[in-house]
Structure formats: structure tokens, C-alpha cells
C-alpha positions in Angstrom: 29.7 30.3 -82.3 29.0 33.6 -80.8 25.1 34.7 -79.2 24.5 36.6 -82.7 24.8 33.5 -84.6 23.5 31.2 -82.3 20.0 33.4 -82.7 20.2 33.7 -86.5 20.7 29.9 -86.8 17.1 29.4 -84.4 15.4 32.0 -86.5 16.3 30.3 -89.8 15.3 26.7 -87.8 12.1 28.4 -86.6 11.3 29.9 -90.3 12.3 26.6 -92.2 9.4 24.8 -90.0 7.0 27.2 -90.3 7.3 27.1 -94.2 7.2 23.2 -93.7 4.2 23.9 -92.1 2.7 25.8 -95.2 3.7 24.3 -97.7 2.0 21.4 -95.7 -1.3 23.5 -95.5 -1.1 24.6 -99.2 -1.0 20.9 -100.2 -3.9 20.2 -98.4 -5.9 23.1 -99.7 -5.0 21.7 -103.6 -6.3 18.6 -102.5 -9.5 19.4 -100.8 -10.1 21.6 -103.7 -9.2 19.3 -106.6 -12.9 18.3 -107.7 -13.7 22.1 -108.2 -14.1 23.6 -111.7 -14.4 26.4 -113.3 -11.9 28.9 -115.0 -11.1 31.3 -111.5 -10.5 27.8 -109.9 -8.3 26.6 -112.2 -6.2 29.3 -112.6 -5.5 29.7 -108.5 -4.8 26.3 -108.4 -2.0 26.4 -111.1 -0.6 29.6 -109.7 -0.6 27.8 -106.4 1.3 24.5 -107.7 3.9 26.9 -109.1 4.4 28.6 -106.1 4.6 25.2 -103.8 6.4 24.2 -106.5 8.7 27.2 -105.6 8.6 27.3 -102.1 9.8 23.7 -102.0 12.8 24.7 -103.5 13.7 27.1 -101.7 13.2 25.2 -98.2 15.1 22.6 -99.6 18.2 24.9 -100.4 17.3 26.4 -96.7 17.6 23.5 -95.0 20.7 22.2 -97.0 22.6 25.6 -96.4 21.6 25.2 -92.6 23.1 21.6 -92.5 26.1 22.8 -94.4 26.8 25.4 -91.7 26.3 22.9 -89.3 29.1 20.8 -90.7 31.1 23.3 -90.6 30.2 24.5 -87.1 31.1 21.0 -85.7 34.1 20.5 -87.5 35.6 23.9 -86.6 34.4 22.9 -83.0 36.4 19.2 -83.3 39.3 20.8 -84.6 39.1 23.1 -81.6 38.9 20.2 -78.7 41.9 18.6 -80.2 44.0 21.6 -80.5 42.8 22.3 -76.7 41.6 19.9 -74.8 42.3 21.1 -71.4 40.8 24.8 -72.7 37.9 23.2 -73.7 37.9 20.5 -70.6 37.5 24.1 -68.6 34.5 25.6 -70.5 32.5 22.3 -70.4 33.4 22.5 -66.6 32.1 26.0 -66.1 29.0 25.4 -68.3 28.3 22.0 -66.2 28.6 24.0 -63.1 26.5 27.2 -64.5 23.9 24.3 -65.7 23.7 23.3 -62.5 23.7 26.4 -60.4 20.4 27.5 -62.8 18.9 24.1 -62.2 19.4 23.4 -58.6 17.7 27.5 -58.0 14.2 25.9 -59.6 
């Protein structure tokens, strides 16, 4: 996985929670607002529900799509370490030791 992906993989984390958030917030406003009437009311409420409605789907072919990718990330990375193991034995090596060099500066 290359730096490119790596950041459009944390966006799409970052924008799955915040519309976990919403969708969280939007619940709450049906609910708070459940005992109020009138014809205005009613009408923002069902548009509302249709759009959670929505929205829910949506996250929930997000987040499947994301763990999909993931899947495939990790097996392509598997395959790699057996194909390579001492090429990959290197590259942990020199991340450990990078790790550590950034670490021990603090």
C-alpha cells in the first residue's frame, strides 16, 4: 500500500465516523421531536427518516467496501511475506529501527 492510499483509506475511515456521528445526532433530533405536531413538522420529520433512512445505507456499503479492501490489503500483504520472507524480515527491521530512532529523539 503506497502513501496515496494509505491517506484515502484514513479519509474514508475519518468520513464513515463522522457520518456515524450524524446519523447518530439526526436520530436524536427525530426523537426529541416526536411529540410535535402540526403539518411543517410532520413533513421534516418524514423527509428526515427518508434521508437517515438513506444515509444508513450508504454508510453501510461504505464501511463494507472499506473492510473488503482491507481483506484484500492483508491477503495481498500475506501472500507477500511468504513469497519473501527475508525481504520483508528487512523492511520490519528498518521500520523497527526508524520507530525507534523517532521515539528515543522525544
Amino acid at each position: 500500500m503506497n502513501t496515496q492510499e494509505a491517506v484515502e483509506r484514513a479519509s474514508k475511515e475519518k468520513l464513515m465516523e463522522d457520518m456515524k456521528i450524524v446519523v447518530a445526532d439526526a436520530e436524536d433530533l427525530l426523537r426529541a421531536t416526536a411529540n410535535q405536531t402540526g403539518e411543517r413538522i410532520v413533513a421534516a420529520r418524514t423527509k428526515a427518516e427518508e434521508s437517515l433512512r438513506a444515509a444508513r445505507m450508504r454508510l453501510a456499503e461504505a464501511q463494507a467496501s472499506v473492510v473488503e479492501k482491507v481483506k484484500v490489503a492483508a491477503k495481498t500483504t500475506d501472500n507477500y511475506v511468504h513469497d519473501n520472507p527475508w525481504q520483508a524480515m528487512g523492511i520490519a527491521a528498518v521500520v523497527g529501527l526508524v520507530l525507534g530512532a523517532l521515539i528515543s529523539r522525544r
